[in-house]
Every structure is written in C-alpha cells, then in structure tokens.
C-alpha positions in Angstrom: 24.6 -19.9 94.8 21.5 -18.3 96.7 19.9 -15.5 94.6 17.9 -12.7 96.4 14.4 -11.7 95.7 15.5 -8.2 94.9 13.3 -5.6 93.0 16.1 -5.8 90.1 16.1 -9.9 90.0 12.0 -9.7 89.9 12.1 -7.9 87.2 14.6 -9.1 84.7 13.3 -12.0 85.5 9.7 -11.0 84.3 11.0 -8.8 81.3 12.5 -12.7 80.2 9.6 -14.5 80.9 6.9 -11.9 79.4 9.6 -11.4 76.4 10.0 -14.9 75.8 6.0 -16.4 76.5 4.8 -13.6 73.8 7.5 -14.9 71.2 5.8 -17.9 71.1 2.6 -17.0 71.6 3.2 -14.8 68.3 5.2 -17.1 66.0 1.7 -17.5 63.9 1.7 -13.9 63.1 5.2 -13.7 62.6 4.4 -16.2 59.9 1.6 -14.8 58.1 3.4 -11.8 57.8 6.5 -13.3 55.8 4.1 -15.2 54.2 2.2 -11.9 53.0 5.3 -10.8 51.3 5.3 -10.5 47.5 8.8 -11.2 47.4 11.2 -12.2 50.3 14.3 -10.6 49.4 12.3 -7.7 49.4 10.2 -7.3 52.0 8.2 -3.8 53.0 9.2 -1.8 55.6 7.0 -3.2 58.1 8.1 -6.4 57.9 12.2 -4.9 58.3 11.2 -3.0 61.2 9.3 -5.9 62.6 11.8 -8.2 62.3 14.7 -6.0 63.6 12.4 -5.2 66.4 11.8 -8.9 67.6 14.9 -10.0 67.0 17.5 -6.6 68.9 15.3 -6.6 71.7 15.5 -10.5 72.0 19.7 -10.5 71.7 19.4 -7.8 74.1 17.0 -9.2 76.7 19.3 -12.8 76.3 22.6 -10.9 77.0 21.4 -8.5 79.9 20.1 -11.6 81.6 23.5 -13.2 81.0 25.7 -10.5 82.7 22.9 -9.9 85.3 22.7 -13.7 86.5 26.5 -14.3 85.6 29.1 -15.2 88.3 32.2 -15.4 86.4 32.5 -11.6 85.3 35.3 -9.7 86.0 36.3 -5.6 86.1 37.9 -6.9 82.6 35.9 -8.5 81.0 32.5 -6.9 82.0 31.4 -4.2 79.4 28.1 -2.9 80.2 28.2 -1.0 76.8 27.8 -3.9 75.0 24.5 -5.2 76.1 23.2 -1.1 76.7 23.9 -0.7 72.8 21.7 -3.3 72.1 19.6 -2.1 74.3 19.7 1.3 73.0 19.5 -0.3 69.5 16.2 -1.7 70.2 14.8 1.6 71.4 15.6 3.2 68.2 13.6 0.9 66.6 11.0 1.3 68.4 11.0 4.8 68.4 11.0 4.4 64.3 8.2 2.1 64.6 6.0 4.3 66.1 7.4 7.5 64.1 6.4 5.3 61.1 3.2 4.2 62.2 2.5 8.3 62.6 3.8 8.8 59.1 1.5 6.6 57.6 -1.3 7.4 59.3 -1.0 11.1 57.9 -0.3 9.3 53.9 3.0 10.3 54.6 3.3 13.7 54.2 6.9 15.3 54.2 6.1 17.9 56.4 4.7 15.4 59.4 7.8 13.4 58.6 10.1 16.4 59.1 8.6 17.1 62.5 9.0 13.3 63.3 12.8 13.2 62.4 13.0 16.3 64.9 11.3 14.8 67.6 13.6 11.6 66.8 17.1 13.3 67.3 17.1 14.0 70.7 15.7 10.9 71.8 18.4 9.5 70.2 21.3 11.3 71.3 20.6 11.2 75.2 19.9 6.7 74.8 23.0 6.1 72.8 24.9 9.0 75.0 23.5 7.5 78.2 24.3 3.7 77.6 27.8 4.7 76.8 27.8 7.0 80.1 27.5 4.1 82.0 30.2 2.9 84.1 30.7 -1.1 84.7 30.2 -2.6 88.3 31.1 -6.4 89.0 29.3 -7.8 92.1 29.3 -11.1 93.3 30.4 -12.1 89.4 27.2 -10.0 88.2 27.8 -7.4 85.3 25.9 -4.4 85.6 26.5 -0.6 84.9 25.5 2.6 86.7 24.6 5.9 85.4 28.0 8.1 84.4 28.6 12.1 84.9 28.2 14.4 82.7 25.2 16.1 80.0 24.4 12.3 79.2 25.0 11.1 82.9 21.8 12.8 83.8 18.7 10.5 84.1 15.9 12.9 83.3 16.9 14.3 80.3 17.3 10.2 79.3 13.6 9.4 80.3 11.9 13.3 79.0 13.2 13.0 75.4 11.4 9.2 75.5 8.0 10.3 77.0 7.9 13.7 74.8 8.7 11.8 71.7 6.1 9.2 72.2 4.0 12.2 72.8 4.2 14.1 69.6 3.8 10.4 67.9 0.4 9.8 69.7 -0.4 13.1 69.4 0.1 13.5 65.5 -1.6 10.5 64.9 -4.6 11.1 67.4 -5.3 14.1 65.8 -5.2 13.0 62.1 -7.5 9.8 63.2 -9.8 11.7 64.9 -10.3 14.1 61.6 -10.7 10.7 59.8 -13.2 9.5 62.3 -15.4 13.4 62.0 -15.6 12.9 58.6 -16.3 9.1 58.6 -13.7 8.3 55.8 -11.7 5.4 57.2 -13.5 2.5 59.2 -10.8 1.4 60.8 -9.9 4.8 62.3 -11.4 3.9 65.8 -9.7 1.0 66.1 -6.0 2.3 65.5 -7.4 5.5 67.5 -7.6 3.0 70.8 -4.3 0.6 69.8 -2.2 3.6 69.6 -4.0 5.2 72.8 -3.1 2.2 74.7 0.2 1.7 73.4 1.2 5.4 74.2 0.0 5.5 77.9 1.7 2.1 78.3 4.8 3.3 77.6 4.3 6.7 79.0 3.8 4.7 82.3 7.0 2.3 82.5 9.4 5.2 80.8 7.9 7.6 84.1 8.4 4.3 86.8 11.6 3.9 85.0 12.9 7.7 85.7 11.0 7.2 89.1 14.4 4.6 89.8 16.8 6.3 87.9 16.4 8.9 90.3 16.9 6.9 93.3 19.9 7.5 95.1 20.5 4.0 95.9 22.8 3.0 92.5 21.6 -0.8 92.7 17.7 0.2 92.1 18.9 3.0 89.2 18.5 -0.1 86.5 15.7 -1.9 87.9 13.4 -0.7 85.5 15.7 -0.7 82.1 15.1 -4.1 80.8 12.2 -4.6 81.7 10.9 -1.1 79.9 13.0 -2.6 76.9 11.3 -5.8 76.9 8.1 -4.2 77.0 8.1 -1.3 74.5 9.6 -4.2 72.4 6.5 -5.5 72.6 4.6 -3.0 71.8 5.8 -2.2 68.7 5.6 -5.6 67.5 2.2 -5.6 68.3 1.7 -2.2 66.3 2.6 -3.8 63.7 1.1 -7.2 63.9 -2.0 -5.9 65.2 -2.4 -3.7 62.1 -1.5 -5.6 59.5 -4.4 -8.5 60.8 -7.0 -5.4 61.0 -6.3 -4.1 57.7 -6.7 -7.9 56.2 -10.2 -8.3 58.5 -11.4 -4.9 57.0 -10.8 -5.7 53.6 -12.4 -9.0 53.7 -14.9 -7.7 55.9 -15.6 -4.9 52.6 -15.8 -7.7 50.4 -18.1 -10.0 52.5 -20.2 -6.6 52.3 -20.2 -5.6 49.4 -21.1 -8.9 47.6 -24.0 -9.4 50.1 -25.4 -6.0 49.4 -25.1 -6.8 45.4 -27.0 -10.2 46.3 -29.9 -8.1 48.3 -30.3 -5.9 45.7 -30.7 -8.4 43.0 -33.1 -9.9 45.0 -35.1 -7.2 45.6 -35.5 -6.1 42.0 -36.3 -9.5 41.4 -38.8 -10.0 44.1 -40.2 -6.3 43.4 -41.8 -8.1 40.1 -44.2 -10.5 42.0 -47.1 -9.5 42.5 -48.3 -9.8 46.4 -50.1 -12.8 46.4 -48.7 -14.0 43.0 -46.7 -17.1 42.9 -44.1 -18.6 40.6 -45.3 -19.4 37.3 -46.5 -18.2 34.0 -49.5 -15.8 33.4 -50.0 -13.6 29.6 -46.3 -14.8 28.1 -45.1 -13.7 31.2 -42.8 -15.9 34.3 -43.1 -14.8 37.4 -40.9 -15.4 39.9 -37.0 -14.6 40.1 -36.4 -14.2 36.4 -38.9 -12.8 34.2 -39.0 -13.5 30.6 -41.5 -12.8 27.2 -42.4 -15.7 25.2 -43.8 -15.0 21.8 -44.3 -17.6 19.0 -45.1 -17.0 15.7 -45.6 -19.2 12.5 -45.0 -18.9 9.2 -49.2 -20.1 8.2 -50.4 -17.3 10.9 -48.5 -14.5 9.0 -49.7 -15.6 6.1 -53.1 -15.7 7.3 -52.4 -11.9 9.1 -51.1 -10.6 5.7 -54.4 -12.7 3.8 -57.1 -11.3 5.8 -55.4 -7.7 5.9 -55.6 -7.5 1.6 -58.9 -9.1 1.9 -60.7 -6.4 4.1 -59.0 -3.7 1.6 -60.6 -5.6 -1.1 -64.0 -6.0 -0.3 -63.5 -2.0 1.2 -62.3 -0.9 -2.1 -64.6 -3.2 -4.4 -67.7 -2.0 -2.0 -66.7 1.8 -2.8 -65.9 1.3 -6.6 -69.8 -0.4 -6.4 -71.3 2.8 -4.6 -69.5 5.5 -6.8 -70.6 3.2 -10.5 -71.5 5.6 -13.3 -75.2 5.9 -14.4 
C-alpha cells in the first residue's frame, strides 16, 4: 500500500514523532519528579496531573495513528468516538493544568478559582459535545470522523471556548506575576511571566490554524490539525509543569548558595575590619591579630601577693609618716 503525502498524513505523522522524541527526551524529569514525592501512594497534584497528562495524550496519539494509518477498518467497526474521547480527555487536562498553574500563581484564592471553573465549563462542553458530534468515515480501510450537525457540530464555537479559556488563564496569571514582579517579592516571577507567555501564544496559534481547517469546506482537511494540536498542547503542559518544578528547585538552592556566601562575607569582613592596614597576623599588647582576635592575661598567685604587699605597705608608711607629723608636744 502507497501512502500519499497529504497535509493530514504530514501531520499525524509529526504530532507521533514530536510526541514520542520528547517522551524520551523527558524520561529524566519524569523521574526526578516521582522521585521528589514524599510518599508514592500519595503523590501531589502536580505529579497526578502530570502523569494523566503524559500518559491520555500518549493512548490517544497511539490510537489516532492506528485508525488513521489502518486498512482493515470497517463502517462497523470504526468508532471515531473512541479515540476523540481520549482526545478530548487529554484536553481537559490540559485545560486543568493550566487553570491550576493560574490558581497557584494567585495562592489559590477561591475567588480566582471560581472565575477559573467558569471559564472551564464551556470549554468543556463544546470538546466532549464536539468529539461525540463526529460522524465516522472509512476510506481506503482508514478510520477517521468528520464534524456532525447541530449546536456542537459547529467548529468555531469548538476552537473560541479553547482560545478564550487559555486567555483568561494567561491573563490572570500575567497580571498577578506582573504585581509580583512591581513589587519585587518573588524572583522567580519573570521567569514563569515568559514560560507561561510562550506557552499561551503557542497554543493560541495551533488552536486558530486548527479552526483555520475546521472551516474548510473540504471535509478531508477539517482534521488535519486535531492531533497534532493534541500532541502539542500535551506538551506544553507537561512542560508547565516540569519546567516549574526544576526552577523552583534551582531557586531554592540558588537562595541557599546565597545566603551562606553572604554569612561567609560578612564574617570575613568583621574579621578583616580588626587588622590594622598594614598590620599582619600575629600578636601585639595581649592582643592576636588576624582572623580571630583573642585577650591573653596571666596572672600568678606570688604577683598578687606582691600587688596586695606593696598596696598595705604604701598605707603604712602614709599613715605612720602622718601619725609622726601630727605627735604631741
């Protein structure tokens, strides 16, 4: 069987190969973040979401390649729905990634997480409605789906409810960080500032090509861009979270490298500050100079003894040279 370089085989192809080269590329950080864990069976929410986003998005990926590249698939036995709920699972998670990432970002506040959960719900709704909208189409043995009728038929509303949900995310968070950053309370501020600025125009820009095909009236370009947007935003919130997690470890050790070589100047200056200029180390009136400065003072028994002698002696003679002066006639 001869497969066409079409736009749609191009880019599964790539959302596999991206998907699949980053999965190994970030099977170290995967690592370090299980190992980070206090206790396994229970892990924080990062780690869930991390884990349920690496692992959906790579079922999905693996079974929207199968029915794509299949030639065995029948009117029967082809069921778009099953690889579009995966598919819509993963950008659930996704979305909660980046809702939590917002949440956090403003100490989680109810309020904030109240407008989140608002933003969340029709984002939801139009995915899971659209994916099981779709309508199965079997060509050459391929399984695919194309966009059904109806409210959840419609492709814009799909893509809007994505792009202005990431919006409000990247907006909430831009605005708290950039407080953060006028008031120069959190260092590491700029760098999420510019993470989450990239990751938001990212996807901005593959959910807008994505309703750019949607709208297409040709019904074989309508999915080009689903998988691959899956595969990508997958990414992206993996990296969120990844990304973060290394930066808050950097900072911290970063803080402590600090901190103990500002301790170690300081000694050192208070140390220093007792030399003299143009003193060396050594020992001049009792006194060490040098780093550590310390009073020696020895005293023996014989010299107190001769301290207390020659003190009663001089109020002797005083006393006995008075009594002599002031003798009765």
């Amino acid at each position: 069987m001869v497969l066409l370089a079409t736009p749609q085989l191009i880019m599964r192809a790539s959302a596999a190969s991206i998907y699949f080269f980053d999965y190994m590329m970030t099977l170290p950080s995967e690592y370090r973040i299980y190992k980070r864990q206090k206790k396994i069976w229970n892990p924080s929410a990062a780690c869930i979401l991390f884990v349920l986003s690496r692992y959906v998005t790579l079922v999905s990926i693996v079974m929207a390649t199968a029915f794509f590249f299949g030639t065995t698939w029948t009117e029967k036995t082809c069921v778009p729905a099953v690889g579009g709920a995966l598919r819509a699972l993963s950008a659930s998670i996704v979305s909660l990634i980046f809702m939590w990432r917002a949440w956090a970002i403003w100490h989680k506040r109810r309020r904030i997480l109240y407008l989140l959960m608002i933003a969340f719900i029709p984002t939801t709704v139009f995915t899971w409605g659209f994916v099981f909208n779709q309508v199965p189409e079997v060509k050459n043995g391929s399984c695919g789906g194309l966009a059904g009728t109806g409210v959840f038929g419609a492709k814009w509303p799909f893509a809007l409810a994505n792009i202005v949900f990431d919006a409000v995310c990247v907006g909430l968070s831009t605005y708290r960080l950039a407080l953060n950053l006028k008031d120069g309370s959190s260092q590491i501020s700029s760098i999420l500032l510019v993470d989450g600025l990239g990751y938001f125009f990212t996807s901005v820009a593959l959910q807008v090509l994505n309703l750019i095909f949607l709208l297409s009236p040709d019904p074989a370009k309508q999915s080009t861009m689903i998988t691959f947007t899956n595969a990508i935003t997958g990414l992206l919130s993996q990296r969120i979270i990844t990304s973060l997690s290394q930066r808050v470890i950097n900072t911290t050790l970063t803080n402590e490298v600090s901190q103990t070589r500002d301790r170690a100047l300081s000694r050192s200056r208070w140390t220093n500050g007792l030399r003299r200029p143009g003193q060396t180390s050594g020992t001049k009136n009792g006194i060490e100079l040098g780093n550590v400065m310390t009073v020696s003072v020895q005293v023996t028994r014989d010299q107190v003894a001769d301290t207390q002698n020659s003190y009663e002696d001089t109020d002797s003679n005083k006393y006995g040279a008075s009594m002599k002066e002031n003798a009765a006639v």
